[in-house]
N, C-alpha and C positions, 0 to 999 in steps of 0.2 A: 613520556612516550607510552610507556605501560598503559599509566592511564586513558589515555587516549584510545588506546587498542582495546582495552577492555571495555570502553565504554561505547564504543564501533561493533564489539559482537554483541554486548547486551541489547543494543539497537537492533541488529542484524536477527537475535533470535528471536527477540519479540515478534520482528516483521513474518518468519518464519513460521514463526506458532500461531499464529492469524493467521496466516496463507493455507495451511494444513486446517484449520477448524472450516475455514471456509467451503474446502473440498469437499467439508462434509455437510455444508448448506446449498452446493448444487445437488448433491445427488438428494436430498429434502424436496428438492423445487422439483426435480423429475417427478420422482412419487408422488409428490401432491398434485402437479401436474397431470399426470394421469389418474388418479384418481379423479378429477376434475373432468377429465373428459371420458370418462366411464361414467360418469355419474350422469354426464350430459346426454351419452348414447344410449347407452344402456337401461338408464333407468327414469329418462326423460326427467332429470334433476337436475338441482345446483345447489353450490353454496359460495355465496359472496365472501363467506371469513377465508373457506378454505382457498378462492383463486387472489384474494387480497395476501394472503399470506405467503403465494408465489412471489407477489410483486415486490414485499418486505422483506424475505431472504432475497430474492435478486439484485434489491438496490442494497442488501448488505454488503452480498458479495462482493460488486462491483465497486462498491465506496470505501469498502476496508480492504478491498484486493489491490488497491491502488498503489501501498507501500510494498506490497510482496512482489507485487507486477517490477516495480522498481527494482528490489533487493536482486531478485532473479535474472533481472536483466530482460524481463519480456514485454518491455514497452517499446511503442513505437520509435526509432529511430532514422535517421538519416543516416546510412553506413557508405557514405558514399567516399568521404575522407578519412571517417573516424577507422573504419577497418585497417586501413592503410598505415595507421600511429602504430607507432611502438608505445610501451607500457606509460611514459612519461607525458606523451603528447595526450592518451588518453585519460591522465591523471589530469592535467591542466585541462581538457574539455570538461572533464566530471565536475572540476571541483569550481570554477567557471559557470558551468549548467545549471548549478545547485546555485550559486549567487546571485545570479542575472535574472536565471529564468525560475527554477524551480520556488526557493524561496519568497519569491515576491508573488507566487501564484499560489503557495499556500498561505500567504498572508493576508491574500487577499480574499480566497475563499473563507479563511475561517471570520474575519472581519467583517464578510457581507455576509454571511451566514448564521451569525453571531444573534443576533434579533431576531431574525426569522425564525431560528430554534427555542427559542426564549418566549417567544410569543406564544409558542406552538405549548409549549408546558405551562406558559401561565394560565391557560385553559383548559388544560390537558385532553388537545384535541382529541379527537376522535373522527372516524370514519363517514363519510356525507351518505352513506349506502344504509338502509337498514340492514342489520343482520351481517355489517361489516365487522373489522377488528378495532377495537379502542385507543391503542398506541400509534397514531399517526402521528406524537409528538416523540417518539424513538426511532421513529424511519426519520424524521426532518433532525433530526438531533445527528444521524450520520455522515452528514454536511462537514459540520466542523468538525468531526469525529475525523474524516477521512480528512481533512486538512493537516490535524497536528499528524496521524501517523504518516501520513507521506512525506511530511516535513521532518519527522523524527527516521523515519529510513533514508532520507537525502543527506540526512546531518550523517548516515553512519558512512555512505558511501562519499560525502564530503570529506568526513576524517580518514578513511581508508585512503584518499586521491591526497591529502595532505602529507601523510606520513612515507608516500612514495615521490613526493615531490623533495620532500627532506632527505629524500635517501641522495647520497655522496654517489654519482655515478661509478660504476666500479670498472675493470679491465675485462671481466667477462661478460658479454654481449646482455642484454637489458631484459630481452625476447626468451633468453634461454633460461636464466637464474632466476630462482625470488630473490626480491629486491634484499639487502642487509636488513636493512632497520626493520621491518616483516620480520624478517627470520628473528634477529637476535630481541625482537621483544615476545615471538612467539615461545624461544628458549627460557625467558624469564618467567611467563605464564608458567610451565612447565613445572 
């Protein structure tokens, strides 16, 4: 069980430590961003590296914010019955969610995306723009990038919905207490 729990926060903080770097790749995209359209107004310019390079942290973000999104809890949901579950019912959707749906949808991304990243460095694309940025094969590389980490935050929130599914229902309400087995592997940690 220890290990199990340990290996749910190590998941859990990875997905966190890429959630918090990311924050620091929108506020990038703003700056350059504007920069970009100061240069358009102001000085009747451009640059193709610097508005490509908006477009390269944006589909970072987005493609490695997908496991944080998860972790956090700020992906879209249907709360229409899941609100309504006690801690238990919401374990069996989670861990459910992750088998059915999540898992076969990061298998499948990284599987169809697998080639197409592969491709992209066997020639180590590059940008169709003059004057654009060279690493078009590290933007297409975030494909399967963003597959194994959302599949590696679903496995922590998997193991988290497993270890409360194990837990021995107790006399004190479900809603009120943390579950036992949480606690007493968190006291082991300690």
């Amino acid at each position: 069980m220890l290990f199990l729990m340990r290996g749910a926060r190590a998941l859990e903080s990875l997905s966190s430590r890429t959630g918090h770097l990311l924050a620091w790749f929108t506020w990038a995209m703003v700056l350059i961003q504007s920069c970009v359209v100061a240069l358009r107004h102001l000085f009747d310019s451009g640059s193709i590296a610097l508005q490509e390079s908006v477009i390269y942290l944006h589909g970072a973000a987005f493609m490695l914010g997908l496991a944080y999104a998860l972790q956090t809890d700020a992906h879209v949901r249907v709360d229409v019955f899941y609100r309504r579950m006690g801690p238990r019912g919401k374990a069996w959707v989670n861990a459910l969610g992750f088998l059915l749906f999540l898992l076969p949808v990061c298998t499948f991304m990284l599987l169809s995306s697998w080639q197409f990243a592969l491709n992209s460095w066997s020639v180590l694309e590059e940008s169709a723009n003059a004057g654009g940025l060279p690493g078009v094969f590290l933007l297409k590389s975030l494909i399967p990038l963003a597959a194994v980490t959302l599949g590696l935050a679903g496995t922590a929130q998997f193991i988290r919905a497993l270890l409360q599914l194990m837990e021995v229902s107790s006399p004190v309400s479900e809603s009120v207490a943390k579950p036992r087995l949480l606690k007493q592997v968190e006291e082991a940690e300690a």
